[in-house]
N, C-alpha and C positions, 0 to 999 in steps of 0.2 A: 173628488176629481174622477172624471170617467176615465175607463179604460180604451185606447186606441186597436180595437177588437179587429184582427185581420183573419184571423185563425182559431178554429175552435176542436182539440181535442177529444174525442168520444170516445170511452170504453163502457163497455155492456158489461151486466153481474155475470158469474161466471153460471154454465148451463142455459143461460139464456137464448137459446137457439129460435124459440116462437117471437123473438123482438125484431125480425129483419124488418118489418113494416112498421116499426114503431122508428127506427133507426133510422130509415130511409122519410119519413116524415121530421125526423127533429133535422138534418142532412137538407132537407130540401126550405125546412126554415131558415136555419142559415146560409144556405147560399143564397135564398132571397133577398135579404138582406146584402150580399155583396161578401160574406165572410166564410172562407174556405174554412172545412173540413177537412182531419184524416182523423184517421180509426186505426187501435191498436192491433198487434199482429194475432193476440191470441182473440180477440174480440170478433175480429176478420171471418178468423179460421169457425167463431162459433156461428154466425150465422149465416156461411160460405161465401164469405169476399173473399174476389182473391187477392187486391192490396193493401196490406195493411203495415204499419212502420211499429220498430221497435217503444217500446213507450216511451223508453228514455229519448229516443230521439220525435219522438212527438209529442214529448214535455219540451224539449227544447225550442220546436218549431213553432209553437201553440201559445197564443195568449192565455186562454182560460182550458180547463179541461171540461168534461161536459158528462157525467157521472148516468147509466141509464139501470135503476135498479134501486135497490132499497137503499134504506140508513147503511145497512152493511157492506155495501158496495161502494158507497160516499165514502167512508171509513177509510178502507182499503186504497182506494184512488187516492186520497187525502195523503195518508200516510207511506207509500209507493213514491208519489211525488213530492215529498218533503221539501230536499235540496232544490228542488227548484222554484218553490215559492207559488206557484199557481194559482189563482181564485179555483174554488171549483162551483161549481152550478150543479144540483140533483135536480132528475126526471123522476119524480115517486112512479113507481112500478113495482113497489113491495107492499106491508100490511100496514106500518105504523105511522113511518113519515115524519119522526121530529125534527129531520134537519132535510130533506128534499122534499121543499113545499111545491113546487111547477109539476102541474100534470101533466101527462102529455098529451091532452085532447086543447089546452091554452099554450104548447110550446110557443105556437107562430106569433100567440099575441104578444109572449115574452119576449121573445126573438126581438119583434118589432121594438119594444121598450128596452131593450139590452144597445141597442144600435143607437138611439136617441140618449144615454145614458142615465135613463128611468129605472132604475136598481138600485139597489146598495151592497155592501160588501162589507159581512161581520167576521171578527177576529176572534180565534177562538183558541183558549190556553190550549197545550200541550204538553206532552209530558216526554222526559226525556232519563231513557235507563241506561244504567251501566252495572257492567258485573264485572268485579275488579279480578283482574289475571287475564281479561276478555276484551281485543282490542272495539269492538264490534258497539255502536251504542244504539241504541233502538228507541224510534220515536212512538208513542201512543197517543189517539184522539179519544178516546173513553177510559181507559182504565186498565191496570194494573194490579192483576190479582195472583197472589201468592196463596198456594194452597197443596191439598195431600194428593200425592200418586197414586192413594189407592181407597175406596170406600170404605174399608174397616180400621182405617188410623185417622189419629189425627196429627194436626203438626202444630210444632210450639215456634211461634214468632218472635223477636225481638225488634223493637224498633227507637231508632236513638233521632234527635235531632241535637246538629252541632255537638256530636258525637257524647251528647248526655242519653240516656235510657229515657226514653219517652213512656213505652208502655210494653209489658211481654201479654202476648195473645198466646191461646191454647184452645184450639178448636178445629174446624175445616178450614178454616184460612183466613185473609185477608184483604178485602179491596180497598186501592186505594185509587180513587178518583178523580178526572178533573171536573169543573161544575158542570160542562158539558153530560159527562157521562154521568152525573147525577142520577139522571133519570132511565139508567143503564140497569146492570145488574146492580148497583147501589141501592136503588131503590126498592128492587127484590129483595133485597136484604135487611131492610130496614133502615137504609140510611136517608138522609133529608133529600129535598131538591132546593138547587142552588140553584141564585142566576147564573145565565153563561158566559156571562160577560166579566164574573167577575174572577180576580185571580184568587184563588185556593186548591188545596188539597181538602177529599173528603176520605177518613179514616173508616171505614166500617166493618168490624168483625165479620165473620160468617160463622156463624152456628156453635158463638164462645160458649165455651166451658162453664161461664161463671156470667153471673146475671147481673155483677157489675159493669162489664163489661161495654161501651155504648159508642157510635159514631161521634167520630169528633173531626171539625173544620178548623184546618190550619191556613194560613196567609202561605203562598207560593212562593214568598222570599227565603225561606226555610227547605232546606237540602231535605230528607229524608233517607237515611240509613236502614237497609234491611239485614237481619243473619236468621240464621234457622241452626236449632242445637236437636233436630230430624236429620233423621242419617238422609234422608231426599225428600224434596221437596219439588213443587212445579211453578214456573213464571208463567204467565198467559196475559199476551198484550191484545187487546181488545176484542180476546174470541178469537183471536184469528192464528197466533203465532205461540209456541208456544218452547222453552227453557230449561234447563234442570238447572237447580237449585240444591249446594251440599252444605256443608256444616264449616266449608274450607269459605266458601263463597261471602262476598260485601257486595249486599245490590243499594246500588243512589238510585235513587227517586227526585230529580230534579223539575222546573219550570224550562221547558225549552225556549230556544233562545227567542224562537217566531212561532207565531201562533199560526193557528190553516185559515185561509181564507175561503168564506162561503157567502158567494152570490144567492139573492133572497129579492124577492119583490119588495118595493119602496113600502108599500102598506101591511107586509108583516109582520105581526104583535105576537111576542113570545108568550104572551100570557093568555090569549085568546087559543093559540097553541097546545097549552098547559092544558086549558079544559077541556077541546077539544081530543085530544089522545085520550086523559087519563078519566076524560065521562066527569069533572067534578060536576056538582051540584044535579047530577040525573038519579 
């Protein structure tokens, strides 16, 4: 079912101050269309508008939000507006582009197909932490890596599910991913890629100790329990935010309750995606 599109939220990656003319062209796409624009305040301030609305109140106002900048930037917007449920839509204007496929030299033609209801809208796991003592709970769209404060240690992990010991790690750490973030730091690390459509956890060491040691995929119905017996250790939710981690600390690793939603052309193939980025068969 389409979306009844009145209003389209835009924030810019952060530094991006040479986007005003990229801005003012996706802005003038959809007003063609018939669908108001506002722009976030710090978004405003980076490429000197002078009005711009708090996000929170232009999550509220906004049917979709309108993302202008890389994967990392999707990310960020994605997980900022959680609570509010938002489709978001990426402008690729970064290097990789696995999840902001719309350039922005085809916005207007998008625009045009977004108005008609020619898109689609994929749901994508999430993950949702807590640190017990800590009222606070934190959502991530990639990944969840636990790991040492400092380069010449390492830190010892334990991880239980349904409060049984799953497995203790001894190394630089641990990511745990959703299949989205698969092809995140997971994959630099040696771990598989998943589809992203599907619900799991992916377990993959970083740089264990012991050559047993190997990624392993769990189904998302399964809680996951963290501790660390390291006097400090670090959380880091998808690069961007980052935790302390003591010996006192229970971090859950759950399936959130809603997944983020991502506007995507009707004719985009995750797999054509796949080889595309990762150069297979070149």
């Amino acid at each position: 079912m389409a979306l009844d599109i009145k209003c389209a939220g835009i924030v810019i990656k952060p530094g991006g101050s040479k986007l005003k003319d990229v801005y003012k062209k996706v802005k003038k796409a959809f007003e063609k269309e018939g669908i108001k624009t506002l722009i976030d305040r710090s978004s405003a301030e980076i490429i000197g508008e002078k009005e711009g609305e708090s996000f929170d109140e232009m999550c509220k106002k906004c049917d979709i939000l309108v993302s202008l900048g890389g994967d990392g930037t999707l990310i960020s917007v994605t997980r900022r507006s959680y609570e509010y449920h938002k489709p978001v839509l990426g402008i690729n204007l970064g290097t990789l582009g696995f999840l902001t496929d719309i350039q922005p030299d085809s916005i207007e033609e998008f625009v045009k197909k977004l108005k008609k209801g020619e898109y689609r809208i994929d749901t994508r796991m999430m993950i949702e932490v807590s640190i017990l003592g800590k009222k606070e709970k934190i959502v991530s769209f990639n990944d969840v890596v636990i790991t040492r404060p400092a380069v010449s240690k390492m830190i010892h992990i334990d991880t239980f599910i349904e409060d049984s010991l799953l497995n203790s790690y001894y190394g630089d750490g641990l990511i745990i991913s959703t299949p989205t973030g698969s092809t995140a730091y997971n994959l630099s690390a040696g771990g598989p890629v998943v589809y992203p459509f599907s619900d799991d956890f992916i377990l993959t060491p970083i740089c264990p100790h012991s050559l047993t040691q190997r990624p392993l995929v769990l189904p998302a119905d399964f809680d996951i329990k963290v501790t660390t017996k390291s006097k400090s250790a670090l959380i880091i939710i998808d690069g961007q935010d980052m935790y302390e981690f003591t010996p006192n600390d229970i971090v859950t690793v759950k399936k959130a309750a809603v997944g983020a939603k991502l506007i995507h052309r009707k004719e985009r193939n995750y797999f054509d995606v796949l080889r595309e980025k990762l150069n297979w068969g070149k």
